[in-house]
Residue frames relative to the residue before (quaternion, step in Angstrom):
aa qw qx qy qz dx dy dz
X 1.0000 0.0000 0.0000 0.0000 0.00 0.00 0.00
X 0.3358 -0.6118 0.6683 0.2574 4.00 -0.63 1.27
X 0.6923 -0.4834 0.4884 0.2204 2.82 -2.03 0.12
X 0.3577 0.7307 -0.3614 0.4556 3.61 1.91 -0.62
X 0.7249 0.4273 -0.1626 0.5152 3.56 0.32 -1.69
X 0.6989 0.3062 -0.4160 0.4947 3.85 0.18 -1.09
X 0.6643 0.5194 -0.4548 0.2865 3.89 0.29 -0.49
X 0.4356 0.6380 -0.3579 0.5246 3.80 1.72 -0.87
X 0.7949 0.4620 -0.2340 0.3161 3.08 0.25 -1.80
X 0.7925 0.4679 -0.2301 0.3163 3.30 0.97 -1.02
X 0.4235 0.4528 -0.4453 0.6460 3.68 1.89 0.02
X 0.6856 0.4741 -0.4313 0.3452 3.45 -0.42 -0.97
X 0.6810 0.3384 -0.2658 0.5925 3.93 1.11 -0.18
X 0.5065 0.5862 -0.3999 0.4898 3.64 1.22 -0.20
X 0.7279 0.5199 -0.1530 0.4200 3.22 0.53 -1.39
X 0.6827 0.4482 -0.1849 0.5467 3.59 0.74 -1.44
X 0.7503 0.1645 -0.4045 0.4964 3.93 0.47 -0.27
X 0.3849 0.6955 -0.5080 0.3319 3.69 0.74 0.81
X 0.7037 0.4213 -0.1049 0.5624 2.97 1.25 -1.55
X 0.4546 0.5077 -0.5308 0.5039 3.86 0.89 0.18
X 0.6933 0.5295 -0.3773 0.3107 3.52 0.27 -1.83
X 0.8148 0.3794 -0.2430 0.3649 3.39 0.82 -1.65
X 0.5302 0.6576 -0.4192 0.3328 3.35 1.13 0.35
X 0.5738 0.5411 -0.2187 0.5745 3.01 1.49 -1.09
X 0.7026 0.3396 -0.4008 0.4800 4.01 0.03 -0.67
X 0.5956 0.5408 -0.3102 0.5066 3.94 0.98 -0.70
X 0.5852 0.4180 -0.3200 0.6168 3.88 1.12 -0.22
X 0.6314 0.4967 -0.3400 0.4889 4.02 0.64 -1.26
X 0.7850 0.4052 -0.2761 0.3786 3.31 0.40 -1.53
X 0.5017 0.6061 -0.2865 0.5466 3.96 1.18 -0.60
X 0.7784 0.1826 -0.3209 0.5077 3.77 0.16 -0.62
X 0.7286 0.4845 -0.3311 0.3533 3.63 0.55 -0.54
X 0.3069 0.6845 -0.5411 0.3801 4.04 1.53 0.16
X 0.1751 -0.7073 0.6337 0.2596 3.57 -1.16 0.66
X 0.6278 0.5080 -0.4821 0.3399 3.77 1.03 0.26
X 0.1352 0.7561 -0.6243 -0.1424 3.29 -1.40 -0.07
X 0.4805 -0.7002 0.4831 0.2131 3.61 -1.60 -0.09
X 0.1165 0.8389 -0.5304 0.0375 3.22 -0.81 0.34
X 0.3073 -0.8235 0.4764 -0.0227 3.44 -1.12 1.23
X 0.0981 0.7809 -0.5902 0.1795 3.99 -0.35 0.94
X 0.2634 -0.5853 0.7540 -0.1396 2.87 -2.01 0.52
X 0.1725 0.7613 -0.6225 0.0566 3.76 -0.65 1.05
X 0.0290 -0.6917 0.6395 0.3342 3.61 -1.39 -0.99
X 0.1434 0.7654 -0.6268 -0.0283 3.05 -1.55 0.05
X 0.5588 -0.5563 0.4589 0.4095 3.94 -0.53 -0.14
X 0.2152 -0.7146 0.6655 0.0100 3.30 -1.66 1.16
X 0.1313 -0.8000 0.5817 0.0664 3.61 -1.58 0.43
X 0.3894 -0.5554 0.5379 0.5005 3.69 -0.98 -1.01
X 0.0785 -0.7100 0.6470 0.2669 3.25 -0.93 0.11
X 0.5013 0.6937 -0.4451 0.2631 4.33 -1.15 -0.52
X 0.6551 -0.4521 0.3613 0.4858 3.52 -1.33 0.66
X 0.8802 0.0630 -0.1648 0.4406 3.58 -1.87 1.52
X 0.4799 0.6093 -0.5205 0.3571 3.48 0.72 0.64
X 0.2648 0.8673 -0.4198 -0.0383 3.38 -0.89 0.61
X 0.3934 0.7502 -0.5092 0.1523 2.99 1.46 1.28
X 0.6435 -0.4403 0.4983 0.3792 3.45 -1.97 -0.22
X 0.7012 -0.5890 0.3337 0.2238 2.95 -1.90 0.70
X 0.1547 0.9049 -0.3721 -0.1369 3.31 -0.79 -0.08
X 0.7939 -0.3129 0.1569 0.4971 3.67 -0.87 0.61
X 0.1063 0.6369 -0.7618 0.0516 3.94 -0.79 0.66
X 0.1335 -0.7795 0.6017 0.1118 2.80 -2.51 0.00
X 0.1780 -0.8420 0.4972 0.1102 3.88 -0.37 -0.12
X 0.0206 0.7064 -0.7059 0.0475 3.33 -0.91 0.82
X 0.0737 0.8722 -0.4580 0.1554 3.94 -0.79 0.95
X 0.0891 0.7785 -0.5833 -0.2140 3.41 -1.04 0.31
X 0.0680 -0.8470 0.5219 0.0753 3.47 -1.44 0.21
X 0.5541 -0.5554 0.5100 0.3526 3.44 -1.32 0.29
X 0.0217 -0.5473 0.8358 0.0384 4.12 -1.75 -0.02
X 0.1548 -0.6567 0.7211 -0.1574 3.05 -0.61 2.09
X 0.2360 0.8615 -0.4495 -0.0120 4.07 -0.31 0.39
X 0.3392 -0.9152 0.2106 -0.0543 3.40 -0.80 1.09
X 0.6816 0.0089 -0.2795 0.6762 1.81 1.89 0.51
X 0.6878 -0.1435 0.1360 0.6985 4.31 -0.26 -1.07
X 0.8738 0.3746 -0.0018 0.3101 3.07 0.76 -1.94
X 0.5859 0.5022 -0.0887 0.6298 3.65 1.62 -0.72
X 0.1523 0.6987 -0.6588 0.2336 3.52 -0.69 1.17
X 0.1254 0.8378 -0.4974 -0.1871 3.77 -1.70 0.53
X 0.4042 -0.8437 0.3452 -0.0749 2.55 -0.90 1.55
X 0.0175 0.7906 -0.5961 0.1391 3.82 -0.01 2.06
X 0.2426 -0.7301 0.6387 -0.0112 2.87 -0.97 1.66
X 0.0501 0.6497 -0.7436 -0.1499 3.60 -1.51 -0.32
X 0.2256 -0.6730 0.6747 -0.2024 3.03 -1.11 2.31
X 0.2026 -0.5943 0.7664 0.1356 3.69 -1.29 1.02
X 0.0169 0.8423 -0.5200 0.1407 3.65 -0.71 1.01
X 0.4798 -0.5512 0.6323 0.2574 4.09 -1.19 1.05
X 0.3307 0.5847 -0.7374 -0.0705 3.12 -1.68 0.24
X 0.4930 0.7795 -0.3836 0.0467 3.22 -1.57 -0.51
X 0.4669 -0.7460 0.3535 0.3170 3.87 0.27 0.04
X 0.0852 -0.7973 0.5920 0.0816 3.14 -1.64 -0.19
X 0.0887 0.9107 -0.3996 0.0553 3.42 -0.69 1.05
X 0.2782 -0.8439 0.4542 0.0643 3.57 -1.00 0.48
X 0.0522 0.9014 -0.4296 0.0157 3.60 -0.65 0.93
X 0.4162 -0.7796 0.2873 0.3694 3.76 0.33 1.21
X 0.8263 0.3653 -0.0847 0.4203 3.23 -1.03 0.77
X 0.6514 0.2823 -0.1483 0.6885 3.85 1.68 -0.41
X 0.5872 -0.6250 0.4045 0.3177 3.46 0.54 -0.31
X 0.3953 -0.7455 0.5109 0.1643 3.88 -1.27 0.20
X 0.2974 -0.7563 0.5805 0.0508 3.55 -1.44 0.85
X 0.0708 0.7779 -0.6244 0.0066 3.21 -0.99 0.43
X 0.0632 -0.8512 0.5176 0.0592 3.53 -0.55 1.60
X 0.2051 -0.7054 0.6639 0.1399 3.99 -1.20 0.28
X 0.2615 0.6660 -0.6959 0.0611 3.16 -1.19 0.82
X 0.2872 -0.6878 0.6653 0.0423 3.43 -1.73 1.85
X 0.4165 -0.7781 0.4645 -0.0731 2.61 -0.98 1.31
X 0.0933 -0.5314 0.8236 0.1748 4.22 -0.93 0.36
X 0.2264 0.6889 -0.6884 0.0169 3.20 -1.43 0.86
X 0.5891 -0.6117 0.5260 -0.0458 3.12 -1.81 1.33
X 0.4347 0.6681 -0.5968 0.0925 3.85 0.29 0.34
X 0.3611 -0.6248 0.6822 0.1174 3.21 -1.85 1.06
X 0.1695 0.8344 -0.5205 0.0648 4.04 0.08 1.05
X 0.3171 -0.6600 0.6722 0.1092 3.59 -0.82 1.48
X 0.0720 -0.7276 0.6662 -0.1465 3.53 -0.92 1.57
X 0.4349 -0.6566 0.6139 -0.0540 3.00 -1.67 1.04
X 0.0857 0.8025 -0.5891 -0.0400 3.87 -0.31 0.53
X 0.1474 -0.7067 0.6898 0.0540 3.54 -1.36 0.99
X 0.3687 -0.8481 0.3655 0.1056 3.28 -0.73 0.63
X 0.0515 -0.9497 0.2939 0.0953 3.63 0.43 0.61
X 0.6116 -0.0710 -0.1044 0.7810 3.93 1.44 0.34
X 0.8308 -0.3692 0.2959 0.2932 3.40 -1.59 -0.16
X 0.8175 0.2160 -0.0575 0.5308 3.58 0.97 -0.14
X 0.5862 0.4413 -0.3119 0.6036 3.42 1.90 0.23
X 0.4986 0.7072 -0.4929 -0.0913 3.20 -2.00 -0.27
X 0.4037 -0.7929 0.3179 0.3275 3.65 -0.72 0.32
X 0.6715 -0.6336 0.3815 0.0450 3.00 -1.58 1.01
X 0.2461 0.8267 -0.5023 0.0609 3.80 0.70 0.04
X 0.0342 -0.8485 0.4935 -0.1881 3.64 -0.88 1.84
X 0.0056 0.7998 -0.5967 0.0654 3.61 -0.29 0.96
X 0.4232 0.5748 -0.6408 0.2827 3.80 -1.32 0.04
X 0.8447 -0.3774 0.3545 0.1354 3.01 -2.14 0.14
X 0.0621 -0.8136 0.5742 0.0671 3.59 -1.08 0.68
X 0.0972 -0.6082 0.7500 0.2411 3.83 -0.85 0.47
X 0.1677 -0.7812 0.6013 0.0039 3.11 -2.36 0.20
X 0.0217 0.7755 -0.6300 -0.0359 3.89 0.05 0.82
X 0.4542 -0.6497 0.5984 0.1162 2.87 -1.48 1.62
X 0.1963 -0.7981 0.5691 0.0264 3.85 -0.85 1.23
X 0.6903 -0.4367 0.1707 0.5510 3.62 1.21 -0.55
X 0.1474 0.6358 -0.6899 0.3130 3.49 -1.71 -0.15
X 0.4763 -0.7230 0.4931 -0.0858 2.89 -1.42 1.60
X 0.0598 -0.8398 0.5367 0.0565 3.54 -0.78 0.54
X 0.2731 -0.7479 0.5908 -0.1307 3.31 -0.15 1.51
X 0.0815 0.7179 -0.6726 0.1599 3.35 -0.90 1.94
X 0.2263 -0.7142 0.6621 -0.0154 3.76 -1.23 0.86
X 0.1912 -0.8168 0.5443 -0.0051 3.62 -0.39 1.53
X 0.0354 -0.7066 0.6821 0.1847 3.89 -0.19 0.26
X 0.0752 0.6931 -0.7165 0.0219 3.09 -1.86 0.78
X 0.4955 -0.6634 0.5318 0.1778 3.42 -1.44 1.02
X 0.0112 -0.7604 0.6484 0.0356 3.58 -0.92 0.95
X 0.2694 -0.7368 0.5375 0.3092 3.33 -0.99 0.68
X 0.1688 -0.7067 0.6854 0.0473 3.52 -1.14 0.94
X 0.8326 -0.3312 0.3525 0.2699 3.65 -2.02 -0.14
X 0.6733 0.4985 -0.0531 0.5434 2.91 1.62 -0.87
X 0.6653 -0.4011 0.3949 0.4904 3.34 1.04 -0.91
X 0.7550 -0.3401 0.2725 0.4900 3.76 -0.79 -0.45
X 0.0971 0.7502 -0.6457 -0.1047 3.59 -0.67 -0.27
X 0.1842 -0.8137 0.5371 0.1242 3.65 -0.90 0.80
X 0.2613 -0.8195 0.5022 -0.0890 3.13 -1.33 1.41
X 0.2856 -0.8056 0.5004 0.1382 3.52 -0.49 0.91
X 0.3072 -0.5344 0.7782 0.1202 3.41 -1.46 1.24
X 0.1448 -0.6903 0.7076 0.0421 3.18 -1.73 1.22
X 0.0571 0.7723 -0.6311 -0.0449 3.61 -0.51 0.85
X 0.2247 0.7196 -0.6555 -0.0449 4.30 -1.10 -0.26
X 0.4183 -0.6995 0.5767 -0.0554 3.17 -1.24 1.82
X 0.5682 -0.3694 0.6359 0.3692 3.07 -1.70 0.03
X 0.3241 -0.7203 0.5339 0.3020 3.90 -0.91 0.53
X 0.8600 0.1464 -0.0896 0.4806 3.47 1.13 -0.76
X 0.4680 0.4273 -0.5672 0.5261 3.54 -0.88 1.21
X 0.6172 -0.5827 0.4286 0.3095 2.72 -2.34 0.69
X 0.7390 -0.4653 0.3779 0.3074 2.78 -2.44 1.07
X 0.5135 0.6340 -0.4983 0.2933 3.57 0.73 -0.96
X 0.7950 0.3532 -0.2116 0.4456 3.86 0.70 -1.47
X 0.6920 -0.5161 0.3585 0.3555 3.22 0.88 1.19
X 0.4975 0.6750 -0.4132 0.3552 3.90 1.41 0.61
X 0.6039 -0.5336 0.2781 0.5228 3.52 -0.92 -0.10
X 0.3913 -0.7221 0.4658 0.3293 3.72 1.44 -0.56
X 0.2678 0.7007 -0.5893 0.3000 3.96 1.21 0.74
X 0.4444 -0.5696 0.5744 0.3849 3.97 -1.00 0.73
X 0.2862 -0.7159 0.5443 0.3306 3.73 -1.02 -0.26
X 0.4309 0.5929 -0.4041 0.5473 3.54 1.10 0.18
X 0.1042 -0.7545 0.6064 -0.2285 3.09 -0.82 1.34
X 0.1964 0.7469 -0.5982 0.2141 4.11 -0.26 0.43
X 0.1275 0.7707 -0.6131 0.1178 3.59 -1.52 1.01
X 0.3371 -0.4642 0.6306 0.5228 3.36 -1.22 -1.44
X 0.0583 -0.5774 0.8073 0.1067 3.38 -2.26 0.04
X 0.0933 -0.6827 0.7246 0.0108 3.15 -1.81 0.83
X 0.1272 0.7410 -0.6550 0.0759 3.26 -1.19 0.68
X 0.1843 -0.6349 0.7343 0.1543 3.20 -2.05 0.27
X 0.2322 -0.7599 0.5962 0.1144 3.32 -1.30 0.72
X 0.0982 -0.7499 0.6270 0.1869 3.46 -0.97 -0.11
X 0.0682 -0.7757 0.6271 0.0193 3.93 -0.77 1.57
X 0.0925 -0.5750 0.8113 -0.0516 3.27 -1.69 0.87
X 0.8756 -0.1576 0.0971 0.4462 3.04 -0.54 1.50
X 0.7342 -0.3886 0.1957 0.5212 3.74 -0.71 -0.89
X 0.5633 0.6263 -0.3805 0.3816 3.56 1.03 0.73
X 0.3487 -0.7598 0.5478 0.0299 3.30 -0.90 1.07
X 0.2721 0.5777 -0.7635 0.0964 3.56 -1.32 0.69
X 0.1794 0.7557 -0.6258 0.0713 3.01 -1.66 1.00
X 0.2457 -0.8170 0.5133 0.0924 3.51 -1.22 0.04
X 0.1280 -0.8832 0.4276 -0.1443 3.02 -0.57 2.13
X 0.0063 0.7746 -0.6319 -0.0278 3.52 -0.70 0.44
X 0.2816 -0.7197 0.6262 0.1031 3.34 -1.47 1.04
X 0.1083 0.7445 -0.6088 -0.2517 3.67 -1.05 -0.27
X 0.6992 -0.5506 0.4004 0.2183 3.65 -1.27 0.95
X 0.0490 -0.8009 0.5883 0.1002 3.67 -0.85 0.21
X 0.7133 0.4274 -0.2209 0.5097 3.32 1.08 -0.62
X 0.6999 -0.6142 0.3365 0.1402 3.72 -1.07 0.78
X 0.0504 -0.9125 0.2853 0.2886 3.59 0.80 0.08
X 0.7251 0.0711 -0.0686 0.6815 3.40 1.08 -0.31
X 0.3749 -0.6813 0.6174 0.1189 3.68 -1.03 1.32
X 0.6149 0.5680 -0.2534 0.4848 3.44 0.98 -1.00
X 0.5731 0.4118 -0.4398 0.5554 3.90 0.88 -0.53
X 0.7321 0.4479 -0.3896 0.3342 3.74 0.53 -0.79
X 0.6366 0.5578 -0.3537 0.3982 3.61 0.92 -0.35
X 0.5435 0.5560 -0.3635 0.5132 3.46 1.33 -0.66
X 0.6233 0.4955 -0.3677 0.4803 3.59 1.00 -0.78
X 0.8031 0.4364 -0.2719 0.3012 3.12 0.27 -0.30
X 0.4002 0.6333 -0.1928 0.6337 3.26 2.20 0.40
X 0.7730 0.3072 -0.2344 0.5033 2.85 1.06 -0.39
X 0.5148 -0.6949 0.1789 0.4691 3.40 1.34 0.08
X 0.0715 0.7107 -0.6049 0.3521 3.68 1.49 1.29
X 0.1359 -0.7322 0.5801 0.3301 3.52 -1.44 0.34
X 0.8261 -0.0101 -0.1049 0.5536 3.29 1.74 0.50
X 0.1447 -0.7342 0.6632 0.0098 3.58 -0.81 0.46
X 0.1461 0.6573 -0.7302 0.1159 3.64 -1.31 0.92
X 0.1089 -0.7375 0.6593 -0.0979 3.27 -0.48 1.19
X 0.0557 0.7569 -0.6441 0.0955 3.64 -1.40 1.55
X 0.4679 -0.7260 0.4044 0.3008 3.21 -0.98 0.30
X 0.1012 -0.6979 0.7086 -0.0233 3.37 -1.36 1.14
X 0.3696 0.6742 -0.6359 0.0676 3.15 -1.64 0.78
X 0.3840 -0.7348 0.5420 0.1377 3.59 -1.22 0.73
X 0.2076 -0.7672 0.6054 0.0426 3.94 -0.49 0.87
X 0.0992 -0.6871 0.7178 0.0521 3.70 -1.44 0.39
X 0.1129 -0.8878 0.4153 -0.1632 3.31 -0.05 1.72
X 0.0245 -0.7616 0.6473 -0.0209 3.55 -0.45 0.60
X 0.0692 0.7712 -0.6257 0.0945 3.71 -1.37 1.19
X 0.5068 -0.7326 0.4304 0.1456 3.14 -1.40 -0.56
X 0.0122 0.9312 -0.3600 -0.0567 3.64 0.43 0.77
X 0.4247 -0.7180 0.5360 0.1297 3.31 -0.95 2.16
């Protein structure tokens, strides 16, 4: 054997246990990241909650990604940014019916808890804070009014639908966009699938201007917040 052949031979083994080594630290380094990612999408129904509120639920949605920052087996956090529905909808015989939308940018910061339950499963259980800037959505209001006719009354409907957020002055609905609260949730993983179930509640007032009308009308108050629960289903990268 010339030296030609041992020199081939001896990269060609140089090279090949290179590409083992970096496989293996590229496998070490890959299971031992405490970050990962994960993408979802849910729906579920939203409302107001707060003193004199009494409207009805209605259809919401979410669509989101986020980070799982974890620190340990059992301790992970977990910031997400979700474009999200809220808002409400109500009805009153004889006066007429509303039906607000508001889309959300929204900000939650959720400290989460994982329990494991077989080798590739377990649930997730996450609570903390959320901020929220209102981006748009439409508010959609139906007035009934009696007219008297030959016949008797007949009732007619005023159709009115607003901007949900901005001021009243520009003829808007006058909703604050600032938004802030809590959220809880619990997930269940199987591998890189996600299903879970979340619910937020509101802290911040959405429209001061709804409370002053209440009080025109002879409310001694009104504080309307958002509430709404989602059933979500994602993917973790």
């Amino acid at each position: 054997m010339n030296m030609n052949n041992l020199f081939l031979r001896g990269t060609k083994f140089v090279v090949f246990s290179v590409c083992v080594v970096m496989m293996v630290l590229g496998k070490q380094v890959q299971a031992q990241s405490p970050v990962s990612f994960q993408a979802k999408a849910g729906v579920g129904i939203t409302s107001f909650w707060g003193k004199n509120t009494d409207g009805k639920a209605k259809f919401a949605y979410k669509v989101g990604a986020g980070m799982d920052y974890a620190f340990n087996k059992v301790w992970s956090l977990q910031p997400s940014l979700n474009f999200v529905s809220k808002g409400y909808k109500e009805k009153e015989a004889g006066i007429g019916k509303a039906s607000m939308n508001e889309l959300y940018l929204e900000l939650p910061v959720m400290v989460a808890a994982r329990l494991n339950l077989a080798k590739n499963s377990g649930l997730v259980l996450s609570a903390g804070p959320y901020v929220a800037y209102g981006v748009g959505g439409k508010t959609s209001v139906v007035v009934e009014k009696k007219i008297p006719t030959i016949v008797g009354f007949e009732t007619v409907e005023d159709k009115y639908k607003l901007d949900t957020f901005g001021h009243i002055n520009d003829g808007k609905m006058g909703n604050r966009r600032f938004d802030a609260g809590i959220g809880l949730g619990i997930t269940y993983e199987n591998r890189n699938i996600i299903i879970g179930l979340e619910s937020q509640l509101g802290l911040v007032n959405v429209n001061d201007k709804l409370k002053e009308v209440a009080e025109l009308t002879g409310l001694d108050d009104f504080a309307a917040k958002n509430i709404s629960a989602f059933v979500t289903i994602g993917y973790k990268f």
